[in-house]
C-alpha positions in Angstrom: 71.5 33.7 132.7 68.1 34.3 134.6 66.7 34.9 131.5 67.8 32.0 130.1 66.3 30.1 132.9 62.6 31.4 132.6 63.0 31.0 129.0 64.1 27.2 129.4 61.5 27.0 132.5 58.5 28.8 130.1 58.8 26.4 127.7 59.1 23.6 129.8 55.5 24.7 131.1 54.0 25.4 127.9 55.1 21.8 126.5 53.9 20.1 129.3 50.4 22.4 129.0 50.2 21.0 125.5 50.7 17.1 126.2 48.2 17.6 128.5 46.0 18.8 126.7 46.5 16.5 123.9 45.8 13.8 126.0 42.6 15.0 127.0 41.3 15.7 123.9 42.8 11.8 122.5 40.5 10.4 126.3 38.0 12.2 124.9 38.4 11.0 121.1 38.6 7.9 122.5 35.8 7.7 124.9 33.5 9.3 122.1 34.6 6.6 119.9 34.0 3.8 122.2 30.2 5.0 122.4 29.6 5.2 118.9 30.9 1.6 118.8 28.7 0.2 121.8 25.5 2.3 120.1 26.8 0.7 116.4 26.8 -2.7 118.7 23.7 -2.1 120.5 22.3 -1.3 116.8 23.7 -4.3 115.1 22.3 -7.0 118.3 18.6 -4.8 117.7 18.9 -4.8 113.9 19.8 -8.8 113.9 17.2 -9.3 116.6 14.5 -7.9 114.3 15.8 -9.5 111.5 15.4 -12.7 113.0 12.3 -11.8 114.5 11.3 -11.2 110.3 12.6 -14.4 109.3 10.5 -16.0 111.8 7.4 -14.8 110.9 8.3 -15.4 107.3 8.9 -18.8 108.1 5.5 -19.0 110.4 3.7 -17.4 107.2 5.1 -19.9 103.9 2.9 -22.7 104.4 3.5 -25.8 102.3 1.0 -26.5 99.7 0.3 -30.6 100.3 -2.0 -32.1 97.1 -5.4 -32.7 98.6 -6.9 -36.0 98.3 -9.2 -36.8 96.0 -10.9 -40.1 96.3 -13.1 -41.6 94.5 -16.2 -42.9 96.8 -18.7 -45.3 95.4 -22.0 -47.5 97.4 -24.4 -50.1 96.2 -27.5 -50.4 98.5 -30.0 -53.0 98.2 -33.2 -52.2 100.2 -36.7 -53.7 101.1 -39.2 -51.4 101.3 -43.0 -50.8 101.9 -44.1 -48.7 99.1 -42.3 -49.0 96.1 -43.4 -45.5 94.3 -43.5 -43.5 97.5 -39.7 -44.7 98.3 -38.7 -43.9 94.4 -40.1 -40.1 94.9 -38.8 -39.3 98.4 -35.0 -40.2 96.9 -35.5 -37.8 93.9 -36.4 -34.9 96.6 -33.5 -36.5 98.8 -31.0 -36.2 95.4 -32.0 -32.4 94.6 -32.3 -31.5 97.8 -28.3 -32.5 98.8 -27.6 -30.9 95.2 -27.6 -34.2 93.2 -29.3 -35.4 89.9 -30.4 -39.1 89.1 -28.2 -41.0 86.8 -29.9 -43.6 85.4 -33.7 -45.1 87.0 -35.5 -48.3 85.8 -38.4 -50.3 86.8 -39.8 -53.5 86.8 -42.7 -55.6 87.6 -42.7 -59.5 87.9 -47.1 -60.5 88.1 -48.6 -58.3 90.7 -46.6 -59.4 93.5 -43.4 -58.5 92.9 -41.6 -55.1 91.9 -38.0 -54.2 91.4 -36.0 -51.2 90.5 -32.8 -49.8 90.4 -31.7 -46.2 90.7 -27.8 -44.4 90.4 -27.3 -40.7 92.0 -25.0 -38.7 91.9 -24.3 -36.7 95.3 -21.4 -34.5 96.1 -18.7 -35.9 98.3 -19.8 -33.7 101.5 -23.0 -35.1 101.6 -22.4 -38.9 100.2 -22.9 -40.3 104.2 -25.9 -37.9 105.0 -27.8 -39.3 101.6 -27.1 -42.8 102.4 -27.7 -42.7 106.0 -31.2 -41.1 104.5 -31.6 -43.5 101.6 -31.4 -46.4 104.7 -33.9 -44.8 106.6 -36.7 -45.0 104.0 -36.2 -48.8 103.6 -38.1 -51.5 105.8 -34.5 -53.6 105.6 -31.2 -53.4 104.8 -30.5 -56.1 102.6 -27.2 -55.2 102.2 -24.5 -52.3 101.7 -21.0 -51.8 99.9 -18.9 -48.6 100.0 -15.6 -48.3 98.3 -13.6 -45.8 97.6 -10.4 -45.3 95.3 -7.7 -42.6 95.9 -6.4 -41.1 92.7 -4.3 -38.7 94.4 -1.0 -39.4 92.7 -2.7 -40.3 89.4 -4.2 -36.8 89.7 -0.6 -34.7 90.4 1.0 -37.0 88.2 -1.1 -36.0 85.5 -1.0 -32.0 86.3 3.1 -32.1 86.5 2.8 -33.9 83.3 0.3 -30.8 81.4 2.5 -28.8 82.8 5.8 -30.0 80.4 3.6 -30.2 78.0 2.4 -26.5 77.8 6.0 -26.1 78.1 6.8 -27.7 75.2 3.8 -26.5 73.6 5.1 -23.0 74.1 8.7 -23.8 72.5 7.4 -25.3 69.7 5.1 -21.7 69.1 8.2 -19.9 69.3 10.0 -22.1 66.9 7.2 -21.9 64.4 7.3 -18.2 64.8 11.1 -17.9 64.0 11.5 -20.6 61.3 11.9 -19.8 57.8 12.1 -23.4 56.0 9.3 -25.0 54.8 10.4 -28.4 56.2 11.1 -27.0 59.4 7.0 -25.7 59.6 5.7 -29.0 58.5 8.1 -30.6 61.3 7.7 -28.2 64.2 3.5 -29.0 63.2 3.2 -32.0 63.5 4.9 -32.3 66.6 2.9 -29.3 67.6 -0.4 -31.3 66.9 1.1 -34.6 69.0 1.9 -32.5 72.1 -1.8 -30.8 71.9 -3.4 -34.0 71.1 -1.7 -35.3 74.3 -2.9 -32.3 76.4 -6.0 -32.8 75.7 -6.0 -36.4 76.7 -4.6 -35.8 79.9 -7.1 -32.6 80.1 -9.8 -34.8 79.5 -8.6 -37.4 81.8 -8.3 -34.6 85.1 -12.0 -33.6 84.4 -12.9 -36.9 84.8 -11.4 -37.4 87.6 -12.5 -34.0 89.1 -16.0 -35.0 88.4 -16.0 -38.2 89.5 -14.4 -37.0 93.0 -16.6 -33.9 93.0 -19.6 -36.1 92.8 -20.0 -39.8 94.5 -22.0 -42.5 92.6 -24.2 -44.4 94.6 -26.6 -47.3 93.0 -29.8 -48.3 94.7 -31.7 -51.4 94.2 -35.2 -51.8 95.8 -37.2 -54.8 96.4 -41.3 -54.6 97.0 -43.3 -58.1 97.8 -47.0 -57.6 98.1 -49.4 -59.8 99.1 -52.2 -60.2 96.1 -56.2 -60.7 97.3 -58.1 -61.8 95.1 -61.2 -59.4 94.4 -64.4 -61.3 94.1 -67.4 -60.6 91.5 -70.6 -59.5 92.0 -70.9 -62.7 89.8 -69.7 -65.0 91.9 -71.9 -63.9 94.5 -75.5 -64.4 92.6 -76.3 -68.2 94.0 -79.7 -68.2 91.6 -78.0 -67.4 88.7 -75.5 -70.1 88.8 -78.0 -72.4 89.9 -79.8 -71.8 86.7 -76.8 -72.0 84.9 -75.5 -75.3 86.6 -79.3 -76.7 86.1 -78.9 -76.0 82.2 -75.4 -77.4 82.0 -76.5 -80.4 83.5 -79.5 -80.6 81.2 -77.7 -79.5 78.1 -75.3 -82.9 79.0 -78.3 -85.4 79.6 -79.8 -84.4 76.2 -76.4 -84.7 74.4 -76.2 -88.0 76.3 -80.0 -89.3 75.1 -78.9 -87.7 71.6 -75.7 -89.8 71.6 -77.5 -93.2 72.2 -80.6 -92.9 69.6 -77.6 -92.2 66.9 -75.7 -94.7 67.8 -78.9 -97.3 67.8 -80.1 -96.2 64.7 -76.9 -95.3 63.3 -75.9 -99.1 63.6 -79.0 -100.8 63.4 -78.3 -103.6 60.6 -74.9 -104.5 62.8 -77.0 -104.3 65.8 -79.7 -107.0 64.1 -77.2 -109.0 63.1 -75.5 -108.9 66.4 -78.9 -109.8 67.8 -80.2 -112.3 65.7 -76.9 -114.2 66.1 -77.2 -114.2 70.0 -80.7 -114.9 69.8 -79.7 -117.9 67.4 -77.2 -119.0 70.0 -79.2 -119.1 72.8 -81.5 -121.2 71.5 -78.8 -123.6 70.4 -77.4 -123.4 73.8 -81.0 -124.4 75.2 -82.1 -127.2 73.0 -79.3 -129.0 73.6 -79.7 -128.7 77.8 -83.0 -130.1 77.0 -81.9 -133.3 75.1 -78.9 -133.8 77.6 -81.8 -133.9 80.2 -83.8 -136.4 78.3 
């Protein structure tokens, strides 16, 4: 019976040494596994923390590309100035010096008093207000001034979305000439070939223009110069003895013609003149015979 007892009584213990132990081993299973899962959290809140920390500074870096403007800019100065060819030559420096060229220059002279001339540059758009505020400095007066400018912006990426298709379609119709076998089907996929090109060329041609004409502002000068004329005078026209002589001979020279006139005109008409004389001659003695007999 006593052995039955310590059997019953050893066992008892040894059961209860194993739950024990068991549940140690499960507090620490479980104590080991809540860790893990605070350092997997702990990870997680760091790893989305950085990721959002990336995703900020990907947002801070993508910029958005905005079309910039392109404007056309365009002035018309008239100016008075002093010295006509001095003005002329200081604007040609002025031009090459701001890296423009000259356009188009002409000249033109009314008499002695009066010259006028025109002149177009063409001066990149950074320096368009420093070479007019320049250009107005060598004039004696503004006469007057016009600025105007023209934003072809939307024209501009209009026409770059549409070369764009274009090259798209360009590139299709390549690779359908490359795979077609028909005759018809080359002669069709051609000619549209040769429309679509002839159209990127246009609108090619178009952007350069407009590239250039933004690049570079036009500006038209016209100048005005009013001198005052003196007239120079002669060492001629100084000499009084000289044009006393002369003035002594003209007057001479127009007595002798006047002497000349009246002997040819006597003795160029002389019988007219003797008749003319003998009939007044025959008249007055008429006139005077008969005073004397109405006396008598």
């Amino acid at each position: 019976m006593w052995k039955q007892r310590n059997f019953i009584i050893m066992s008892i213990l040894i059961f209860v040494l194993v739950l024990t132990g068991c549940s140690s081993t499960k507090n620490e299973e479980s104590k080991v596994a809540m860790d893990s899962a605070k350092s997997e959290s702990s990870g997680k809140i760091a790893l989305n923390s950085k990721e959002l920390d990336n995703t900020k500074n990907d947002s801070d870096s993508v910029k958005i590309d905005l079309p910039t403007k392109k404007v056309i800019y365009q002035a018309q100065l008239h100016l008075r100035v002093k010295r006509f060819d001095r003005t002329i030559s200081n604007l040609e420096e002025k031009a090459q010096s701001y890296g423009g060229y000259i356009a188009e220059s002409t000249v033109a002279r009314e008499g002695k008093e009066q010259i006028t001339g025109s002149m177009t540059i063409r001066i990149p758009q950074k320096n368009f207000q420093s070479f007019l505020h320049d250009a107005e400095g060598q004039s004696a007066e503004v006469l007057s001034r016009n600025i105007t400018g023209q934003d072809v912006t939307e024209e501009f990426v209009d026409l770059e979305s549409r070369l764009k298709s274009k090259r798209t379609v360009e590139e299709r119709l390549l690779s359908f000439m490359k795979n077609a076998t028909k005759t018809e089907d080359l002669l069709k996929i051609s000619a549209d070939l040769a429309a679509v090109q002839e159209e990127i060329e246009t609108i090619e041609g178009r952007m350069k223009f407009l590239e250039n004409q933004t690049d570079f502002s036009t500006i038209t000068i016209t100048l005005y110069e009013n001198k005052v004329v003196v007239p120079n005078l002669d060492d001629d026209q100084l000499n009084t003895w000289d044009k006393t002589k002369k003035q002594f001979m003209k007057s001479t020279n127009l007595l002798l013609v006047g002497m000349s006139d009246i002997v040819v005109f006597i003795f160029g008409n002389l019988p007219i003149l003797a008749i003319l004389i003998f009939i007044a001659v025959w008249v007055i003695l008429y006139y005077k015979k008969k005073k004397r007999k109405q006396h008598e």
